[in-house]
Each structure stands twice: as structure tokens, then as C-alpha cells.
C-alpha positions in Angstrom: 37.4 20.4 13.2 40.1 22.4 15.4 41.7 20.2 18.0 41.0 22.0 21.5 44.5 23.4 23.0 45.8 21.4 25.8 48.6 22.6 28.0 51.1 19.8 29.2 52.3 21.0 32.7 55.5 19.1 34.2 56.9 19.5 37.9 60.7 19.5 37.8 62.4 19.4 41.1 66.0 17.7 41.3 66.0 15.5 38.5 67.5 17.4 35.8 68.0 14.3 33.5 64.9 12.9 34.0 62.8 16.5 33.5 64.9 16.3 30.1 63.4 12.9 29.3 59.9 13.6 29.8 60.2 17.1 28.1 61.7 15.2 25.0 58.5 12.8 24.5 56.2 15.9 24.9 57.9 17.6 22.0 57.2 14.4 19.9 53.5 14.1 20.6 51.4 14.1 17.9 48.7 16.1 19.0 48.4 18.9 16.6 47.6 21.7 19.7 49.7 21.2 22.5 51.8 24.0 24.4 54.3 22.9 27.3 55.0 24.4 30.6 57.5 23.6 32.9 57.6 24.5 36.6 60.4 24.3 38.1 59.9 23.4 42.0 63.6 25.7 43.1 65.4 23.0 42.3 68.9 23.0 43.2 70.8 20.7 40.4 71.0 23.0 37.5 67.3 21.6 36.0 65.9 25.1 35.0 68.8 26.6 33.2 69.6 23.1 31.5 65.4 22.9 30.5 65.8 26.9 29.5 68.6 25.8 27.2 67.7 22.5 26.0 64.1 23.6 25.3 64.0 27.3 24.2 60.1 26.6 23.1 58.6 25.4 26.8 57.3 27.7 28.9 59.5 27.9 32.2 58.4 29.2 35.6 61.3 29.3 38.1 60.1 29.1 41.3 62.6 30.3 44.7 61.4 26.8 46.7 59.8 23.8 46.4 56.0 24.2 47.2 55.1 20.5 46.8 53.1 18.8 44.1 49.8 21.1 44.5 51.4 24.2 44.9 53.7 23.4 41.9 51.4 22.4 39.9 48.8 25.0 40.8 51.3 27.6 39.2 51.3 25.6 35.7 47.9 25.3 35.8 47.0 29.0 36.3 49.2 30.1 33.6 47.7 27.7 31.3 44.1 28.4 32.0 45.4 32.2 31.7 46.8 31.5 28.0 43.5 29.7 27.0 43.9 26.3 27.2 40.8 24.1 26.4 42.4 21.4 28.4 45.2 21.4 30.7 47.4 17.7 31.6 49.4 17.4 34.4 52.6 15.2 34.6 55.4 14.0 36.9 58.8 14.9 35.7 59.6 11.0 35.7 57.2 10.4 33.3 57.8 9.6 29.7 54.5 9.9 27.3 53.8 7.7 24.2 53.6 10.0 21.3 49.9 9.9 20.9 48.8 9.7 24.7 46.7 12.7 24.6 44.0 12.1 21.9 42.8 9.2 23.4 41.9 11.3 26.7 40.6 14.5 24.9 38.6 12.5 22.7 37.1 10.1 25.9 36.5 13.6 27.6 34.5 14.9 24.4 32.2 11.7 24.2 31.6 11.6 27.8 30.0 15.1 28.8 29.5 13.6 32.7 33.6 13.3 32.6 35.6 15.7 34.1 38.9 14.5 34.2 40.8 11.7 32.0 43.6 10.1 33.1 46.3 7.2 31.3 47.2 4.2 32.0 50.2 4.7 33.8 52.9 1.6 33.1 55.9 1.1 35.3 58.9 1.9 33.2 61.1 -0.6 35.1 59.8 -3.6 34.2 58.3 -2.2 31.2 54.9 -3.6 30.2 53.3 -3.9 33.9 50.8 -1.3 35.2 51.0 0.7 37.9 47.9 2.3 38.1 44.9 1.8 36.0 42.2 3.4 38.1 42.1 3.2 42.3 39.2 2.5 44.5 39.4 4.9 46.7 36.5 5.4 49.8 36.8 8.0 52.4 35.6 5.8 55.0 38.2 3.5 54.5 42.0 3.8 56.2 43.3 1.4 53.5 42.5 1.2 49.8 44.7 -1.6 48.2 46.7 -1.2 45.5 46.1 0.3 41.8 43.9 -1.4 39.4 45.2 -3.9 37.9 48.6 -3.1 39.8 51.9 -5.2 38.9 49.1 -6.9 35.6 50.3 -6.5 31.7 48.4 -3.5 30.2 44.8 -3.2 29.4 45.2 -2.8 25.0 44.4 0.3 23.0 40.9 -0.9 21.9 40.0 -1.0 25.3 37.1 1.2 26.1 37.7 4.4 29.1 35.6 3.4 32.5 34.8 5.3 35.4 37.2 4.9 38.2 36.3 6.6 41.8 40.2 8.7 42.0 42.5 10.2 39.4 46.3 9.9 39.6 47.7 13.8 39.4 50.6 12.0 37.4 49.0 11.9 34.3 45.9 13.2 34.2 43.9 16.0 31.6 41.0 17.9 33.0 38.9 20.6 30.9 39.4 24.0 31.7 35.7 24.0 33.0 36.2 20.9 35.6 39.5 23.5 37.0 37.1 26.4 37.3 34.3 24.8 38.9 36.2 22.5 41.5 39.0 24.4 42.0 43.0 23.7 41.8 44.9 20.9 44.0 44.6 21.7 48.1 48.4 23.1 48.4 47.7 22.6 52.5 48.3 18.7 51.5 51.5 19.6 50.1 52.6 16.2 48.3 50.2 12.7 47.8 46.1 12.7 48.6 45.6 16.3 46.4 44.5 14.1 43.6 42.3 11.9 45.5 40.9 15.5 47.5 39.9 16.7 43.6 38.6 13.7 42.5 36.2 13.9 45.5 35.4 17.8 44.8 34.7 16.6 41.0 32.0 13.9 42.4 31.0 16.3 44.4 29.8 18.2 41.1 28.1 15.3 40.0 30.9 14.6 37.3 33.4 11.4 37.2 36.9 10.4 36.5 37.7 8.3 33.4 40.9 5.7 32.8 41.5 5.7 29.5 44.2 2.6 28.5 44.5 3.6 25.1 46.5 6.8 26.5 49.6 5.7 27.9 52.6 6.9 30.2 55.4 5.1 31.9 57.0 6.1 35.3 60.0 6.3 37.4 57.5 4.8 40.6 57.8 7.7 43.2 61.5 8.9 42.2 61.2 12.2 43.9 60.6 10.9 47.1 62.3 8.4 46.7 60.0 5.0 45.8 56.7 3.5 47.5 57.5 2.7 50.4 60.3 5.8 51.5 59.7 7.5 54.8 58.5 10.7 52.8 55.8 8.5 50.7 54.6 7.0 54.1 54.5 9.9 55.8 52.2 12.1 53.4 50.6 8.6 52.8 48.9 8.3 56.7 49.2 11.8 57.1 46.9 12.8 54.0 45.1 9.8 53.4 43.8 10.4 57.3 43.4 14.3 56.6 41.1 14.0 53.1 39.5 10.9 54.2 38.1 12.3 58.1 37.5 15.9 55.4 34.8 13.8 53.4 33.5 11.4 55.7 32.7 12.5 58.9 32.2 8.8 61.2 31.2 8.2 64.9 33.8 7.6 67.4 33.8 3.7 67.0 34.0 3.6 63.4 36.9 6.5 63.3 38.7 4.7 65.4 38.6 1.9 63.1 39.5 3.6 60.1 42.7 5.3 61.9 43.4 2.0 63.3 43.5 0.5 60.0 45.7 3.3 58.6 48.3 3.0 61.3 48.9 -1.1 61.0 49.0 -1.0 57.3 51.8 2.2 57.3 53.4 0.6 60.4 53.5 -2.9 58.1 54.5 -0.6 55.1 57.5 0.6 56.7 58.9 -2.3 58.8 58.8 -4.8 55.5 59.5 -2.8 52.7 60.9 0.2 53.2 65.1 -0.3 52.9 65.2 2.8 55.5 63.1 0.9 58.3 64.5 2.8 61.4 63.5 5.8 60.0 60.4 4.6 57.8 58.9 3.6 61.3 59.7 7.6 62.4 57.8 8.5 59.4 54.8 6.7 60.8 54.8 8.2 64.1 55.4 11.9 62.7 52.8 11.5 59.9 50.1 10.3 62.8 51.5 13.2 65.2 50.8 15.6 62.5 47.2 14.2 61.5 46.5 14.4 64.9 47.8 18.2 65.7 46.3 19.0 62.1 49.8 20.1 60.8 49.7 20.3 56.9 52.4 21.9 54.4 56.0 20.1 54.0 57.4 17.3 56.3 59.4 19.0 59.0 
């Protein structure tokens, strides 16, 4: 039989080099169908003329400014569903692919018909061999989550089966060109962080579910383009969307939204004063991402 097409769709913005490295692994996939499309975010560095040059063969769409990861993304998707894609994968630009990472997930998709979105197991690539994410938990009524799956573990092996997990990661993730039409693209209002988690609620909301699938995998530069996991533009979105989508899903009383924004402030504020290596203005980040939930001010960081 005729592998379905799949279109591989990778944000660049301001990391020309790395762009270059994830577009290199793509062109040695094995799959036997796969077209590539870059969007370029208006970077600023040089990345689109050097992908133009370096990869005559990708599809390049130059945007004037940088409209996050939905709106990015929601470029490459379009043009891919408009070309015909069967299936259409979405990838950070600091993201390198194993060569045969997208077989696994079209062929989990096909023997799963409740499935509408596959995603890999995502592996840090420094250290190498430790996961990242592997699946989230992931409940709107919640402020805090925890970590990954299987965060910071060695990796689940090939033969391991795909299971249902309750959020994708955007990162690395392949969704049919059916799941796209009938939940829609990523909410571009969220801008950057939560858009995943926001589809992976609209897909449940079909009555379809999210698979991990560790026999696909992917290994990323954690959070490079703003800047790691605990930078103030990671905490910000982070409080800021996680407050927007969950309160979007899961209406609560008063008592118990208190305790869910309560719960979302102390873990940020912890998040910023410990680990962030920009405390001063981590701790800013906090207060602007809860002003900005609270005044329901979406879009880009200002």
C-alpha cells in the first residue's frame, strides 16, 4: 500500500544553526512520503536565506514578524493541508528527529481509529538518553500539573506499545488532516505555551484521544527559544496560559478558583526564585503573567 503524505512543519525563529540541524535529520527520514515546510517566524539572524540556500527542496514561508508558536505554526499547517497532506507533524526548530520517527506515529494513528493526534517521545539532547516528555497529565481544574511523564527517566524502548496520554506536546506531534479540520488549528490568542494543551482539550472534546508513541523519537534543545524552563518568558506564558485554558475548560466556584490560582502563583513564584538564573526579573515575569490573566491580555509578552 501507498504510505499517506505527511507534511513536516518546523518554526524557525533566531536560531539559524539549529533550524539547519533539524532540517538536516528531516531530509534523512526514511519515510517514503514526506514533504517539508519551514516557517520562518521574521527572524532577524539570516535563518531564511541560509534555509532557502542550504535547502533548495523545503518549502519556505517568510513571515514579516514573529507570530508566536500558534500563529507560526498555523501558517505551515494551512499550506500543508492545502497541498494534500494525509497527515501533517509539527516540530520545534531545536529538534533533531531519528530517521524513522514518523512511521511509528502514522502507523499508531492507523491502528487506533479513536486517536487523533500521535506524538514522540521527546528525549533531552543534553544529556542524551533522558526523557523529557513522554505524555503529561494535564487537568483543567488543576493550577499545577507536575512534570512530564517519566521526566529526567531513561527512555521507554521501541517495542514499547503507544498509550493514551490526556495532552500532546506541539513539539513533536502528527495529527491527521481530519483531527485539524474538525478541532481546528492552535488558539494564536495564547501566542506561545498552553496551545497544545487547548487542542488536546478540543480533540477530547470530539471524543478522540492523544497517543505517546516511544518507538518515535526526537531529542530537544529544552525551551532554547525562550530561553530554557524556567526563563521569565517560559514563566510568564506558563501562569499566564495555563490560568487562561484551564478557567476556559473548567468553569469552578469561587472557593475552588481561588485554589487553583493560588496554586498556580506559589508554584511560578517558587519556579522563578529557585531556578530561574534571571530571578529579579523571573519574579517580574510572575506578576505580569498574573496581571495579564487577570485583565485577560493575550498575544505576545509586552
Amino acid at each position: 500500500m501507498t504510505a499517506p503524505s505527511v507534511a513536516a512543519v518546523v518554526l524557525s525563529w533566531n536560531k539559524r544553526a539549529k533550524t539547519l540541524a533539524c532540517l538536516r535529520s528531516l531530509v534523512e527520514a526514511t519515510y517514503p512520503s514526506l514533504d517539508l515546510i519551514c516557517v520562518d517566524n521574521g527572524s532577524v539572524d539570516g535563518s531564511a536565506d541560509a534555509i532557502a540556500e542550504a535547502h533548495p527542496d523545503v518549502t519556505l514561508v517568510r513571515l514579516e514578524r514573529n507570530t508566536g508558536f500558534a500563529g507560526g505554526m498555523n501558517f505551515g499547517i494551512r499550506a500543508a493541508l492545502a497541498a494534500g497532506a494525509a497527515h501533517v507533524v509539527t516540530l520545534n526548530d531545536d529538534m533533531t528527529v531519528d530517521q524513522g520517527f514518523v512511521e511509528p506515529l502514522v502507523a499508531a494513528l492507523a491502528e487506533d481509529g479513536a486517536a487523533g493526534a500521535a506524538c514522540s517521545q521527546i528525549l533531552f539532547a543534553s544529556p542524551p538518553d533522558r526523557v523529557w516528555y513522554a505524555g503529561a497529565r494535564w487537568s483543567p481544574r488543576r493550577g499545577y500539573h507536575g512534570r512530564h511523564t517519566r521526566y529526567g527517566e531513561p527512555p521507554l524502548g521501541a517495542d514499547s506499545p503507544p498509550y493514551v496520554t490526556d495532552r500532546a506536546c506541539g513539539g513533536a506531534m502528527l495529527a491527521p488532516a481530519d483531527a485539524w479540520q474538525s478541532v481546528g488549528l492552535f488558539d494564536e490568542e495564547l501566542f506561545a505555551y498552553a496551545e497544545d494543551v487547548d487542542w488536546s482539550l478540543r480533540l477530547r472534546s470530539k471524543g478522540r484521544h492523544v497517543l505517546v508513541v516511544p518507538a518515535s523519537v526526537v531529542r530537544h534543545e529544552v525551551s532554547e527559544s525562550t530561553g530554557g524552563e524556567s526563563s521569565p518568558a517560559t514563566i510568564y506564558y506558563g501562569l499566564r496560559n495555563g490560568l487562561t485554558v484551564a478557567e476556559r475548560w473548567a468553569p469552578l466556584g469561587r472557593v475552588r478558583t481561588v485554589a487553583r490560582r493560588a496554586e498556580a502563583l506559589a508554584v511560578h513564584v517558587l519556579q522563578a526564585a529557585l531556578f530561574s538564573r534571571r530571578r529579579a526579573e523571573a519574579l517580574r515575569a510572575v506578576w505580569k503573567g498574573w496581571r495579564d490573566f487577570r485583565a485577560g491580555r493575550l498575544g505576545p509578552m509586552r
